[in-house]
C-alpha positions as CSV (number, residue, x, y, z in Angstrom):
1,X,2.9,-3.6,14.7
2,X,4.9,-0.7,12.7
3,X,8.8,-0.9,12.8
4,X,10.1,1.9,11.0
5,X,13.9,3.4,10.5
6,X,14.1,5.8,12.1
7,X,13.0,4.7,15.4
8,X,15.6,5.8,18.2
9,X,16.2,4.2,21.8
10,X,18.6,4.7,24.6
11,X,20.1,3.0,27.5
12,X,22.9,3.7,29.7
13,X,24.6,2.7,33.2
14,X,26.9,4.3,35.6
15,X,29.9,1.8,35.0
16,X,31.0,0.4,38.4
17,X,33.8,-1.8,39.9
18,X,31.8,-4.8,38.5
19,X,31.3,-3.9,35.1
20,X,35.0,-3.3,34.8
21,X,37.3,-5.8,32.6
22,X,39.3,-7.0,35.1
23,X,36.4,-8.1,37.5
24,X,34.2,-9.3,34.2
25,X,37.2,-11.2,33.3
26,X,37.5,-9.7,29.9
27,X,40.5,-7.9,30.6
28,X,43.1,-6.9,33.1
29,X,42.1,-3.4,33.1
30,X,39.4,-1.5,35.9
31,X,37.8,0.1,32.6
32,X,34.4,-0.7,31.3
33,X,34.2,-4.2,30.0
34,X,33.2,-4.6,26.6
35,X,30.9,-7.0,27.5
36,X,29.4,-4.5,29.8
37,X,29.4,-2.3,27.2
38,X,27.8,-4.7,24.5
39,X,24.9,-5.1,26.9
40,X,24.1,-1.3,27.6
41,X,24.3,-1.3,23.6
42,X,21.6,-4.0,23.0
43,X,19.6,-2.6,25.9
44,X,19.0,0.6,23.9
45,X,18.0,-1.2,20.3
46,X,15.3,-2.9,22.8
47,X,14.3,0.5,23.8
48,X,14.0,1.3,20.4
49,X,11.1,-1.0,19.3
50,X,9.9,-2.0,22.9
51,X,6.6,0.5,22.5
52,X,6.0,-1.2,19.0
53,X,5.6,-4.4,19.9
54,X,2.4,-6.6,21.0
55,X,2.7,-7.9,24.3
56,X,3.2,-11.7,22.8
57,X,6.2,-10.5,21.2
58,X,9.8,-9.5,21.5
59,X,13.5,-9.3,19.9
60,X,16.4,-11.8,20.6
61,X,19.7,-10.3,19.5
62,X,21.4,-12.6,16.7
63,X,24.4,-10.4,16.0
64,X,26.7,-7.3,17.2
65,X,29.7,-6.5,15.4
66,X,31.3,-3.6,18.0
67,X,34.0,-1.6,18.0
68,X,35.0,-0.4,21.4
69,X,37.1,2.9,21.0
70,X,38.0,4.6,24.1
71,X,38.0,3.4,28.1
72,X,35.5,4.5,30.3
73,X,36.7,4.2,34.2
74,X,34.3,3.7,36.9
75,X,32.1,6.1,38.2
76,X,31.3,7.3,34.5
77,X,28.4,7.1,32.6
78,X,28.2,5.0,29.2
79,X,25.1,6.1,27.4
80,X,23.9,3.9,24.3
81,X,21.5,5.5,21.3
82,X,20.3,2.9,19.1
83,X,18.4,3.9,15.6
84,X,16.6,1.3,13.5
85,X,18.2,1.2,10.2
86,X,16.8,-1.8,8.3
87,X,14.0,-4.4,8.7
88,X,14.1,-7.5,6.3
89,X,11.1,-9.9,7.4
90,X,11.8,-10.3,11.1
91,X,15.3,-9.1,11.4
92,X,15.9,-5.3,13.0
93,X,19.1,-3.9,12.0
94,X,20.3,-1.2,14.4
95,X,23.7,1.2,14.2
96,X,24.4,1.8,17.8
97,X,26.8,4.7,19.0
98,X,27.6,5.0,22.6
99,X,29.6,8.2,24.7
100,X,30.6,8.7,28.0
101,X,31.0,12.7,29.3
102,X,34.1,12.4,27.8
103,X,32.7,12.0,24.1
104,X,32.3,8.5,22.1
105,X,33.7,4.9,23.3
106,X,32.0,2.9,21.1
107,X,30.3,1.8,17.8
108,X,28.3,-1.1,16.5
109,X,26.0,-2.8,14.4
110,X,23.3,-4.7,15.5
111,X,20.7,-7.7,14.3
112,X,17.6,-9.1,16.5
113,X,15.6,-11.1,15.1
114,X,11.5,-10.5,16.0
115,X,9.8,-13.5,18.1
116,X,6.8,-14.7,19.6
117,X,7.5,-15.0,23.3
118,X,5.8,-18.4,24.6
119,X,6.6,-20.6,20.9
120,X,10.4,-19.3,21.6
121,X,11.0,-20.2,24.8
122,X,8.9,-23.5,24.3
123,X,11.5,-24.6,21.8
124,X,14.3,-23.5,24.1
125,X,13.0,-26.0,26.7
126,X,12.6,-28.9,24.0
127,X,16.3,-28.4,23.4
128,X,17.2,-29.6,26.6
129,X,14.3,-32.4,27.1
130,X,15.7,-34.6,24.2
């Protein structure tokens, strides 16, 4: 498995009446949620490393310090484009920029932490057999 900086991924999603803050609940507002918005983020820093990885393994976020800077209505498109900035052991640190047609909306900088699949999920299920 190589992780390098420098590797780039993308996500994005045509923001619709449910993605909006006021149906989310995040807001009173029938903008883009941030939440929405946080997800279409994280979804491209997966991207990013998801043809580096063995099949066993994946990436659990940990952290996302955002800055949401400009609404996006529905019917607009909110593209992510995550690059890989830092790896320290297991943890991938991202700096995520997102746009609409209208130019950017948002900024962030994220942290996932590298996990094997099955011994992850096993210990989420011990959490809840104590």
């Amino acid at each position: 498995m190589i992780l390098q900086n420098g590797l780039v991924g993308t996500a994005s999603r045509t923001v619709s009446e449910k993605d909006t803050a006021l149906t989310v609940g995040s807001g009173s507002l029938p903008v883009c949620a941030t939440p929405v918005l946080a997800a279409v983020m994280e979804a491209a820093a997966v991207d990013a490393v998801a043809g580096c990885l063995p099949v066993s393994a994946t990436t659990v976020g940990i952290s996302l310090m955002l800055r949401h800077t400009s609404p996006t209505t529905a019917g607009h498109t909110v593209t992510a484009r995550a690059e890989l900035v830092s790896t320290e052991g297991r943890l991938l640190t991202f700096h995520i920029t997102a746009e609409d047609e209208a130019g950017e909306v948002g900024r962030a900088e994220h942290v996932r932490c590298l996990v094997e699949s099955a011994p992850f999920m096993e210990k989420a299920d011990r959490k809840y057999k104590k």
